[in-house]
N, CA, C and O of each residue as an XYZ file, in Angstrom:
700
protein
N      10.794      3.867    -65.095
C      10.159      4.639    -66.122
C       8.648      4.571    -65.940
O       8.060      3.513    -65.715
N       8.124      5.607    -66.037
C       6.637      5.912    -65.731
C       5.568      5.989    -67.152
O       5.744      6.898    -67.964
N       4.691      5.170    -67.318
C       3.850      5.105    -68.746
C       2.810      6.143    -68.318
O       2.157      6.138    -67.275
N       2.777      7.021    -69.304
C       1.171      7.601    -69.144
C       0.251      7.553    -70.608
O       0.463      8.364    -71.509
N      -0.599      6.685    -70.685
C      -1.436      6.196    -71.698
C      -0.485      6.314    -73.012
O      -0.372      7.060    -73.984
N       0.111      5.189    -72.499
C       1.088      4.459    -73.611
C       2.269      5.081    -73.809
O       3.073      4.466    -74.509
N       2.770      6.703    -73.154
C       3.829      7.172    -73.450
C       4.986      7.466    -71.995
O       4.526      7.714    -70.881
N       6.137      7.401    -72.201
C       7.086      7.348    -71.591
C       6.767      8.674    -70.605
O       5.792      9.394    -70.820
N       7.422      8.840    -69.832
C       7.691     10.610    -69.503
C       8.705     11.285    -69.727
O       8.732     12.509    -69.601
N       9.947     10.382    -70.191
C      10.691     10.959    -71.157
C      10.330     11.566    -72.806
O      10.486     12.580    -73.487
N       9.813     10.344    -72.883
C       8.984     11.313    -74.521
C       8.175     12.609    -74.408
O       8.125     13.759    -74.846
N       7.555     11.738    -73.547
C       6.355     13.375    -73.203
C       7.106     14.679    -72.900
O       6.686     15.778    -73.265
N       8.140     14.509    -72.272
C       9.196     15.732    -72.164
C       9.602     16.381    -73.235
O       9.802     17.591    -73.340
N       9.753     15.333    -74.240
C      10.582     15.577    -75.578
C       9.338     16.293    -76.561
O       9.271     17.039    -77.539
N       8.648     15.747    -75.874
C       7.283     16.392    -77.476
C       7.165     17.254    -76.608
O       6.380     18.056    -77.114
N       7.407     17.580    -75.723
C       6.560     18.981    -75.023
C       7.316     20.377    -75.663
O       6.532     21.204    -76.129
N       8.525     20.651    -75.714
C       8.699     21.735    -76.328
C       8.528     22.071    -78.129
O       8.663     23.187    -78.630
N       8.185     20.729    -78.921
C       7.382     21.430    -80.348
C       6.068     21.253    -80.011
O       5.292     21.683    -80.863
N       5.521     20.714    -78.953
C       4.051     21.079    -78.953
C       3.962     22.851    -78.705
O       3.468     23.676    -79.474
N       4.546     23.062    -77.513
C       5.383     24.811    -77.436
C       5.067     25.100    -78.403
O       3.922     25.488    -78.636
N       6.206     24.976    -79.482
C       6.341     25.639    -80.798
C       4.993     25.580    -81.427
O       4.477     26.696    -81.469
N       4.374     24.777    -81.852
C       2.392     24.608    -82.426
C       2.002     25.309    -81.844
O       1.355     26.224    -82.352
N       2.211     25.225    -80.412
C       1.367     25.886    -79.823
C       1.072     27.954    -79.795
O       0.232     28.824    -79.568
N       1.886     27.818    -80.036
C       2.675     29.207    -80.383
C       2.317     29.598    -81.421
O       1.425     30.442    -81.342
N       2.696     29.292    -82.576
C       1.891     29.144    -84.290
C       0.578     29.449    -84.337
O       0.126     30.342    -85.054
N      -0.161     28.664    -83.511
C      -1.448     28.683    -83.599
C      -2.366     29.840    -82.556
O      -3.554     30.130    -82.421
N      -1.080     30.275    -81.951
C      -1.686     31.076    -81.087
C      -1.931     32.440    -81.912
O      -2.795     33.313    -81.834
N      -0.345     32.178    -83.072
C       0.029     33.789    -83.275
C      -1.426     33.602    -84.573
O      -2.266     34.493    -84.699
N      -1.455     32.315    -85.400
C      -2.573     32.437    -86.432
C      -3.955     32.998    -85.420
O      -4.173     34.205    -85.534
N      -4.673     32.403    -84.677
C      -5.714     32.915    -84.171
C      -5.245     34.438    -83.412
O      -6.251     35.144    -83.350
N      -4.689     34.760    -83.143
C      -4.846     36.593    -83.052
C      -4.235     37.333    -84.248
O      -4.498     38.516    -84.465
N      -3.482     36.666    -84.954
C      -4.185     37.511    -86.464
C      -5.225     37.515    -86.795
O      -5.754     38.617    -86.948
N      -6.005     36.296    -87.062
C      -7.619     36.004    -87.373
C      -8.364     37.346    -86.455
O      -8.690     38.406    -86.990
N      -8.511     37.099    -85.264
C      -8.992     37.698    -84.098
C      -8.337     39.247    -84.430
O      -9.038     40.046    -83.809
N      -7.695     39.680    -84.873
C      -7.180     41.217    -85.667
C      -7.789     41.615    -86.711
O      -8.299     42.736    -86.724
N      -7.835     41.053    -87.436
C      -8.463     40.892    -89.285
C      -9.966     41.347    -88.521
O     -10.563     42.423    -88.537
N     -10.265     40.144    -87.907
C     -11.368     40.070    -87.914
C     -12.258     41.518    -87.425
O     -13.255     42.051    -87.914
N     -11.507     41.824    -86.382
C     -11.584     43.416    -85.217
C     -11.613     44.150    -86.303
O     -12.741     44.606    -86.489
N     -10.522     44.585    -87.435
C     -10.255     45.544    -88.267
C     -11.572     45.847    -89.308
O     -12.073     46.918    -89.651
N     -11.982     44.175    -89.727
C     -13.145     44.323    -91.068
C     -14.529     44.584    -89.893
O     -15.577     44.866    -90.474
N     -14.629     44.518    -88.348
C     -15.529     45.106    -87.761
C     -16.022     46.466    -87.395
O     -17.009     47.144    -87.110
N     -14.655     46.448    -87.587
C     -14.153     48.577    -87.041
C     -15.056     49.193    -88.627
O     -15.937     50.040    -88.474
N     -14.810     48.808    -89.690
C     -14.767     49.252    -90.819
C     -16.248     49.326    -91.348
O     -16.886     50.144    -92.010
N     -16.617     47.633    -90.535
C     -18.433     48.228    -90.940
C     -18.799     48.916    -90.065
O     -19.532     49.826    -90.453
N     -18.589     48.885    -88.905
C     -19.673     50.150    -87.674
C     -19.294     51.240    -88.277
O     -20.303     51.915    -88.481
N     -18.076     51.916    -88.787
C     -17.890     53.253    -89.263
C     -18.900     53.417    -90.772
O     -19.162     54.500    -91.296
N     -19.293     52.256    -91.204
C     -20.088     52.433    -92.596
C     -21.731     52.456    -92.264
O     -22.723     52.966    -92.784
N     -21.451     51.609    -91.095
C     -23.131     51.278    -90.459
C     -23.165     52.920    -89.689
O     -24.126     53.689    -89.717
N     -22.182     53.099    -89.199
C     -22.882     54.780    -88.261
C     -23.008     55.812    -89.558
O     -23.881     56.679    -89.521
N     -22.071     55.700    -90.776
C     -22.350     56.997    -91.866
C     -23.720     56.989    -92.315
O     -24.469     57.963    -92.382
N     -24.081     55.287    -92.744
C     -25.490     55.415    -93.672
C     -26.798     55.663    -92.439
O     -27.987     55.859    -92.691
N     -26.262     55.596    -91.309
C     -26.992     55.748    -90.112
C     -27.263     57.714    -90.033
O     -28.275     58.413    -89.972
N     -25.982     57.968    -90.069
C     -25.831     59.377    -89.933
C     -26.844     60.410    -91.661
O     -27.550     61.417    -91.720
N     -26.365     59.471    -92.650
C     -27.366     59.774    -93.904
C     -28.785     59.416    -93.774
O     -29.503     59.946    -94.622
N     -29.335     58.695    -92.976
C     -30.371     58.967    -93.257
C     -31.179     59.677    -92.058
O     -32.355     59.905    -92.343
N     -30.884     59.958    -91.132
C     -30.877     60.719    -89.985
C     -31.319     61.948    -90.538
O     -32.386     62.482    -90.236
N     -30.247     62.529    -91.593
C     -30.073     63.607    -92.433
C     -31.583     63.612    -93.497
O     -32.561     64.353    -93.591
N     -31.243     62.694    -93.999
C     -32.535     62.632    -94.854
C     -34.483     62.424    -94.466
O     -35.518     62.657    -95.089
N     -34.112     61.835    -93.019
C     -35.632     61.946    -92.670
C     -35.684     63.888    -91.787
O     -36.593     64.478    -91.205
N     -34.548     64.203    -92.046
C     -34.691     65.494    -91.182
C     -35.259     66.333    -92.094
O     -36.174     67.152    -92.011
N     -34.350     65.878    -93.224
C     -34.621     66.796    -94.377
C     -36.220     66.726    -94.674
O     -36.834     67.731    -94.314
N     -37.010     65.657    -95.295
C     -38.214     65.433    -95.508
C     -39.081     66.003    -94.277
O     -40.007     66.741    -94.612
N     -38.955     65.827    -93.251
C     -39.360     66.625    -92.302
C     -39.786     68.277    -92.344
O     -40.872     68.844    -92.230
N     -38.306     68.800    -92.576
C     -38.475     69.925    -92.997
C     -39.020     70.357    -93.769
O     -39.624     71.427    -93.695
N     -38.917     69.278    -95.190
C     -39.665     69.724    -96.127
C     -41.452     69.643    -95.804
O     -42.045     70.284    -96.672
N     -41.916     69.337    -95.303
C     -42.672     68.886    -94.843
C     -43.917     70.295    -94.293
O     -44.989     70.793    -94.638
N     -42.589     70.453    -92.978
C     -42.915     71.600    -92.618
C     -43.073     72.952    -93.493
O     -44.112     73.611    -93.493
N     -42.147     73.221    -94.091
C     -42.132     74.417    -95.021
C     -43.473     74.489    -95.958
O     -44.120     75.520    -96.138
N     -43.784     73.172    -96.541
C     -44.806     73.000    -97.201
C     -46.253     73.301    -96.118
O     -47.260     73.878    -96.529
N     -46.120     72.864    -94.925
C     -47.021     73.516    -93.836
C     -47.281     74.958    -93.894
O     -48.379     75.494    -93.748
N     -46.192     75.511    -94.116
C     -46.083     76.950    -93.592
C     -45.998     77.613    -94.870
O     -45.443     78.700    -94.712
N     -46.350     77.386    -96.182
C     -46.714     77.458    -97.256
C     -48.070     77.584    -96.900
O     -48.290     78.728    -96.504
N     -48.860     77.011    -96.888
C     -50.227     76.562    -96.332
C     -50.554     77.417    -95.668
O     -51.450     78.090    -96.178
N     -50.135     77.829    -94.416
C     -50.488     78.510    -93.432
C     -50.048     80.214    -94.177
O     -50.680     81.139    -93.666
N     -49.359     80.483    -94.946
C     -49.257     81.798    -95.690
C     -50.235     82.140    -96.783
O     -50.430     83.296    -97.158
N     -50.970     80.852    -97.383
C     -52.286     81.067    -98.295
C     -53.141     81.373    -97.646
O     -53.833     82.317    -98.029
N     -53.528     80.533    -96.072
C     -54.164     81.305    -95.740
C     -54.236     82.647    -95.384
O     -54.997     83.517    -95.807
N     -53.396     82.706    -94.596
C     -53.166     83.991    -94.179
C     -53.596     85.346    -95.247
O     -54.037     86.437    -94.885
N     -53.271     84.812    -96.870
C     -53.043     86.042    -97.880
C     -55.156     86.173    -98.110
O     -55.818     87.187    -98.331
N     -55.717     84.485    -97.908
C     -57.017     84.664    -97.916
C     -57.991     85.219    -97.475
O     -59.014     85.556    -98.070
N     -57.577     85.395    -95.889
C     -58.228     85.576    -95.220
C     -57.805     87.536    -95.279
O     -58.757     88.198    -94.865
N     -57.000     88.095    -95.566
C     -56.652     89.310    -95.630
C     -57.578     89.535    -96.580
O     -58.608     90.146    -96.296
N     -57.385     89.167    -97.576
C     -57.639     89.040    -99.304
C     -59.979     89.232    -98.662
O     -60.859     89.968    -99.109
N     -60.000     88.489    -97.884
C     -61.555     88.806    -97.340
C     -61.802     88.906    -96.319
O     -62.538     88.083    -95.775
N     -61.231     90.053    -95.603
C     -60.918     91.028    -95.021
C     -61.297     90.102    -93.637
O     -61.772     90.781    -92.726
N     -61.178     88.923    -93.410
C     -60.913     88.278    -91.755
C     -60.058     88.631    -90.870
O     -59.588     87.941    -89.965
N     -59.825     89.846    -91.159
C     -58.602     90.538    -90.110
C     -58.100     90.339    -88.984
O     -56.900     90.384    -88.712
N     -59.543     89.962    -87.814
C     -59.216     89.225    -86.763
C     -58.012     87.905    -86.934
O     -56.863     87.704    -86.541
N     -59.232     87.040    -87.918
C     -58.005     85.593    -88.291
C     -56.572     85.658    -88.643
O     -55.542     85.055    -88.340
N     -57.011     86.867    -89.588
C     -55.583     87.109    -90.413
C     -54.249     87.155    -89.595
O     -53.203     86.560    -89.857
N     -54.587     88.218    -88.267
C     -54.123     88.683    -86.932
C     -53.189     87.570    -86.490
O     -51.960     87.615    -86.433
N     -54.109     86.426    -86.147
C     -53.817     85.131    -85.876
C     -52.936     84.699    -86.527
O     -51.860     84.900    -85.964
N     -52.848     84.225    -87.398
C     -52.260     83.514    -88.177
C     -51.269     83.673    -88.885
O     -50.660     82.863    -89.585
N     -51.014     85.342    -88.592
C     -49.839     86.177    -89.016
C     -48.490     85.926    -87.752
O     -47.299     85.624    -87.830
N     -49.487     86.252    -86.569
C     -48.770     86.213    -85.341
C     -48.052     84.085    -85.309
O     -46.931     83.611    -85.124
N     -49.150     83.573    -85.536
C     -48.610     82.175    -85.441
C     -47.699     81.891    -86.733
O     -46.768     81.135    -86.457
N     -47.734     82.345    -88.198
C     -47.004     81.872    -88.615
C     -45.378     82.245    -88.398
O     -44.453     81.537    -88.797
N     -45.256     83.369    -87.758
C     -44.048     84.314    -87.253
C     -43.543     83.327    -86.291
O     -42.399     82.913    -86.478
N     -44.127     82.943    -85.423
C     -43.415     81.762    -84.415
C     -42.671     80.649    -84.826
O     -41.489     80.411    -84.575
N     -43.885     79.639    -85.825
C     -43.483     78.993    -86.139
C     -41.963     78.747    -87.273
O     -41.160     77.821    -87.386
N     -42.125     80.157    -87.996
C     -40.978     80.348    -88.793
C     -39.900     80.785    -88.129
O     -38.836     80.523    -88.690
N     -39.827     81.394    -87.065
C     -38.868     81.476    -85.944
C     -38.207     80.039    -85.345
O     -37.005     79.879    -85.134
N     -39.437     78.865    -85.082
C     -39.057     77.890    -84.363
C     -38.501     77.185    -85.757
O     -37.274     77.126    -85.833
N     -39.045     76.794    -86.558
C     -38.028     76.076    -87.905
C     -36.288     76.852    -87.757
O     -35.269     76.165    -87.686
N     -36.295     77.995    -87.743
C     -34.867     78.427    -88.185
C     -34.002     77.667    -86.753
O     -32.940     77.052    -86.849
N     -34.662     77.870    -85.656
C     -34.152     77.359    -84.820
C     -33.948     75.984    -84.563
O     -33.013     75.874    -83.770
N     -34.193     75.409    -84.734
C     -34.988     74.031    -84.828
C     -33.851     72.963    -85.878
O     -33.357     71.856    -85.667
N     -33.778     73.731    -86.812
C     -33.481     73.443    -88.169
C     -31.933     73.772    -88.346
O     -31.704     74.511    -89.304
N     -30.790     73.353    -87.584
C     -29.645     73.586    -87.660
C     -28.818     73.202    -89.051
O     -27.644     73.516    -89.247
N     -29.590     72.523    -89.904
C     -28.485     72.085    -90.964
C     -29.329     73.000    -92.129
O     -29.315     72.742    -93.333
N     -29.990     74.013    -91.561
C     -30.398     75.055    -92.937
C     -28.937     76.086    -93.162
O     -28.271     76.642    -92.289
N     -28.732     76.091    -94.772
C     -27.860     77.114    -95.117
C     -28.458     78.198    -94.202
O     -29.556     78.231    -93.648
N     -27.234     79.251    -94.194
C     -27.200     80.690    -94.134
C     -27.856     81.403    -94.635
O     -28.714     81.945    -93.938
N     -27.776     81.725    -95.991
C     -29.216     81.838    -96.904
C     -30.666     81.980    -96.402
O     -31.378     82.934    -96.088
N     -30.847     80.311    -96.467
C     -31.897     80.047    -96.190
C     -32.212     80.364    -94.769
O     -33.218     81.065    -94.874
N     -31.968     80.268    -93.652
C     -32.359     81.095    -92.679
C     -32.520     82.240    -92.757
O     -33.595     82.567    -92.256
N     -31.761     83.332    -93.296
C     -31.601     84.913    -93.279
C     -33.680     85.013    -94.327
O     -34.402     85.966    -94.035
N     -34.235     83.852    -95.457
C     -34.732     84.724    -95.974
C     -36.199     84.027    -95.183
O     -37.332     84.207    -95.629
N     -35.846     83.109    -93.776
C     -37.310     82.320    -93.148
C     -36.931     83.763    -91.981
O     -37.954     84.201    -91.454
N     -36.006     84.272    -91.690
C     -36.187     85.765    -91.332
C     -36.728     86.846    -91.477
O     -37.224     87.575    -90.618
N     -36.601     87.064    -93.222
C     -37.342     87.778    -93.621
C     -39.004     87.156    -93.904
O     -40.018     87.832    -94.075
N     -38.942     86.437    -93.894
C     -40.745     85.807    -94.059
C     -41.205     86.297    -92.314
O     -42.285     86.810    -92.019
N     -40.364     86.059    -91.583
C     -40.896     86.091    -89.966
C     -40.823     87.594    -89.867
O     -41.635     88.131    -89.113
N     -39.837     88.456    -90.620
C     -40.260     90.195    -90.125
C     -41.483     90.474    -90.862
O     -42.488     91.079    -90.489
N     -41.194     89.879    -92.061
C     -43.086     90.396    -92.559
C     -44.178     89.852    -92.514
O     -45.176     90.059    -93.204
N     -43.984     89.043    -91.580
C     -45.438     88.276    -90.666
C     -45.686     88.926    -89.777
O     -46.845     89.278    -89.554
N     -44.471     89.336    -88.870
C     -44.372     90.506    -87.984
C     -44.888     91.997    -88.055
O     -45.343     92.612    -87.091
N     -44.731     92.561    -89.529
C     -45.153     93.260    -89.663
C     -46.759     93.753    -90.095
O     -47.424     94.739    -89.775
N     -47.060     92.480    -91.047
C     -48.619     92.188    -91.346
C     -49.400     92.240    -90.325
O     -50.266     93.109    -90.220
N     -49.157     91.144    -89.277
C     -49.746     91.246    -87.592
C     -49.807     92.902    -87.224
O     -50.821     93.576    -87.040
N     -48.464     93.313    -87.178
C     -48.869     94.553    -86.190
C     -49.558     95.427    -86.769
O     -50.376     96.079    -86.119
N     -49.367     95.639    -88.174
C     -50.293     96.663    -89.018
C     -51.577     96.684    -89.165
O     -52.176     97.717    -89.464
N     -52.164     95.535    -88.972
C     -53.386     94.308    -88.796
C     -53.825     95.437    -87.164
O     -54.480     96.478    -87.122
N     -53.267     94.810    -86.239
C     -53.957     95.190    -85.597
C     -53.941     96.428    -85.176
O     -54.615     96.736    -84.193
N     -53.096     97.445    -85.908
C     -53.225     98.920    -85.439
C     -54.198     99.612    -86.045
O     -54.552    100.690    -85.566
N     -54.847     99.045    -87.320
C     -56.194     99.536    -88.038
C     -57.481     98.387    -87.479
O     -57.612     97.250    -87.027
N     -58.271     99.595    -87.879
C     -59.543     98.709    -87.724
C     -60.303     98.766    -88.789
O     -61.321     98.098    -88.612
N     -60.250     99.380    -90.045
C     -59.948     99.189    -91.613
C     -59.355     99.680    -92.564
O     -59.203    100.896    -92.674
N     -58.903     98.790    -93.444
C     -58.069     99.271    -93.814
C     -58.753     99.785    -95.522
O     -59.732     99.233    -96.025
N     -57.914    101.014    -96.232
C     -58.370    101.277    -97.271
C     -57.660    100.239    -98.181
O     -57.073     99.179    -97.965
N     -57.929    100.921    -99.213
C     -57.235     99.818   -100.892
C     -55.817     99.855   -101.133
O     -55.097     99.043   -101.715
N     -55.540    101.000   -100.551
C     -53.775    100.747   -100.902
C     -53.089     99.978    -99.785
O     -52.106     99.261    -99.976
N     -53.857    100.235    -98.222
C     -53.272    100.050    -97.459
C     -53.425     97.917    -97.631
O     -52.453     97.166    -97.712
N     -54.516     97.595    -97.637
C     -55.024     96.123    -97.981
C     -53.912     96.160    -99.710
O     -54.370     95.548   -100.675
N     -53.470     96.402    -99.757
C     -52.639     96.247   -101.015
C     -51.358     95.729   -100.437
O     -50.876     94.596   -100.438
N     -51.023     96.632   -100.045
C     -49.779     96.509    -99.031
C     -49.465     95.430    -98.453
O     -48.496     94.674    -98.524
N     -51.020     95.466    -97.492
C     -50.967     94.078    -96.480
C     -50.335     93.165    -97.488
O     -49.146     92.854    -97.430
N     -51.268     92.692    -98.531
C     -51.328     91.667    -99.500
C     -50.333     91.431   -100.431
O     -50.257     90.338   -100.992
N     -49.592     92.297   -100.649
C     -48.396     92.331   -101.204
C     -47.300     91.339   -100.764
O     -46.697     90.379   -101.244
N     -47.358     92.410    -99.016
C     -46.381     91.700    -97.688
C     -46.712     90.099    -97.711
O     -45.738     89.379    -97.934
N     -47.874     89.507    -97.524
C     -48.639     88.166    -97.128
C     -47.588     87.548    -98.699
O     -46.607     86.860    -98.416
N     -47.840     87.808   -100.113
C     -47.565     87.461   -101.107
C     -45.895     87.129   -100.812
O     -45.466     86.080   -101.292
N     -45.266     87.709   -100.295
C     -43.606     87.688   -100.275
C     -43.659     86.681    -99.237
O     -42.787     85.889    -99.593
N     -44.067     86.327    -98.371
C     -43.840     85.652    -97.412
C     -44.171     84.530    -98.506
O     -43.150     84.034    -98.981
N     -45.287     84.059    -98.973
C     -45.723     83.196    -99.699
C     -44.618     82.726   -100.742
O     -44.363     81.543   -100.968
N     -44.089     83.647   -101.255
C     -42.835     83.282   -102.075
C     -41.832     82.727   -101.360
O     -41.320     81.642   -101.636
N     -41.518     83.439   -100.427
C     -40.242     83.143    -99.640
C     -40.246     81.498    -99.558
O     -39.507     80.823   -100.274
N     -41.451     80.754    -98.305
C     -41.777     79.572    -98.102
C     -41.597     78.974    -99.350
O     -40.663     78.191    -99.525
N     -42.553     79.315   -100.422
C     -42.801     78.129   -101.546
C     -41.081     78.273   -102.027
O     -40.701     77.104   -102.103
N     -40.295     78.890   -102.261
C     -39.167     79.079   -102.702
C     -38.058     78.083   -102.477
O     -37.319     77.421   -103.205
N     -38.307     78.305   -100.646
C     -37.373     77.462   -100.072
C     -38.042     76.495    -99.924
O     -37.215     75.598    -99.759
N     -39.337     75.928    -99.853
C     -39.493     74.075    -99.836
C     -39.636     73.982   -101.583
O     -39.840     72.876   -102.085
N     -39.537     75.004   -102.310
C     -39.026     73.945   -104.222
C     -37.743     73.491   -103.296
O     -37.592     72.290   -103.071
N     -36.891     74.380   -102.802
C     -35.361     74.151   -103.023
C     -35.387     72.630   -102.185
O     -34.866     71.600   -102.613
N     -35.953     72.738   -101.192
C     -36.138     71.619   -100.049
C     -35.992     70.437   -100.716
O     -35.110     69.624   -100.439
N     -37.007     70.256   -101.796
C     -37.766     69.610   -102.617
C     -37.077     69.035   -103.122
O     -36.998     67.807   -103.086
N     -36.194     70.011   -103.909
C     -35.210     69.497   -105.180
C     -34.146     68.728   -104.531
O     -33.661     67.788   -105.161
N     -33.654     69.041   -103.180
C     -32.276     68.757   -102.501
C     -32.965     66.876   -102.383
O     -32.366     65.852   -102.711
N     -34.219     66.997   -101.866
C     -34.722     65.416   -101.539
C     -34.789     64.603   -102.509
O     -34.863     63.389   -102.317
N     -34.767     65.349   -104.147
C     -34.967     64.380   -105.052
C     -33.502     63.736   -105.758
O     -33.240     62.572   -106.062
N     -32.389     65.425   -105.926
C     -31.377     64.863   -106.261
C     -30.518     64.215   -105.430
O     -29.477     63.681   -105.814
N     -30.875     64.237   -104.405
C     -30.158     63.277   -103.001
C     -30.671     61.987   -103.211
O     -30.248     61.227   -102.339
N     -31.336     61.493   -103.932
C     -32.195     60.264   -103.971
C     -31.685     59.372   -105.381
O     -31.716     58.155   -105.564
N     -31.262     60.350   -106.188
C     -30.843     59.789   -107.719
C     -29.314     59.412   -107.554
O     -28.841     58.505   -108.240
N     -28.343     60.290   -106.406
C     -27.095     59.664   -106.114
C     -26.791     58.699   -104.906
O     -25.665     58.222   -104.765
């Protein structure tokens, strides 16, 4: 009979198959643990990528808003400089705000339907201010009426859609 630190090798034979069995037990407890554990991990990355994905959304949004409020700006001038007869500038700034309201719609994939169709209509009558702009070289009182009218709608349009911008950033903020 052979001792190995104090035990037979018959015993050791004998404990060897419920060590098996423990061993087994403890295998199946640690890959449940090691499951649980995987499952409550799966569950935050899907919560960590949503509030990831919300605010993604929300600095886009402020962004935009941002911009619109730019291009608000850039339509006062525009109505000013008509308004005192900088026609050259006006020219300018008619032609640039048309781009830029072009590049927002584009740019700007999570704008309603709506709201694109009416940064459309702000961009045809920037379009149109520009070209009318530069097909005179002055204009009378009805026609500077006109202009100014056109410049005024665009002005609405913008301020319209960054209130709405506006409002979406604040009640997004209270829920």
């Amino acid at each position: 009979m052979i001792l190995f630190a104090g035990f037979s090798l018959e015993r050791l034979e004998s404990m060897l198959p419920k060590l098996a069995d423990w061993a087994s037990v403890v295998g199946l407890v640690v890959g449940i643990a090691a499951l649980v554990y995987s499952a409550k991990a799966f569950v935050e990355a899907k919560r960590a990528k949503k509030s990831a994905e919300e605010a993604r959304k929300a600095v886009r949004t402020l962004v935009a808003a941002d911009k619109v409020h730019y291009l608000g700006s850039k339509a006062k001038e525009l109505y000013s400089n008509v308004s005192h007869e900088n026609y050259a500038v006006a020219v300018f700034l008619a032609t640039d705000l048309r781009f830029e309201i072009n590049g927002a719609i584009t740019r700007w994939e999570f704008l309603d339907i709506g709201t694109k169709e009416r940064f459309r209509d702000a961009s045809r009558l920037a379009m149109q201010v520009a070209q009318f702009m530069q097909s005179k070289g002055q204009f009378e009182i009805l026609e500077k009426a006109k202009v100014l009218k056109k410049c005024d709608l665009i002005l609405a349009i913008l301020s319209g859609e960054s209130g709405k911008i506006q409002a979406g950033l604040e009640g997004g903020s209270e829920s």
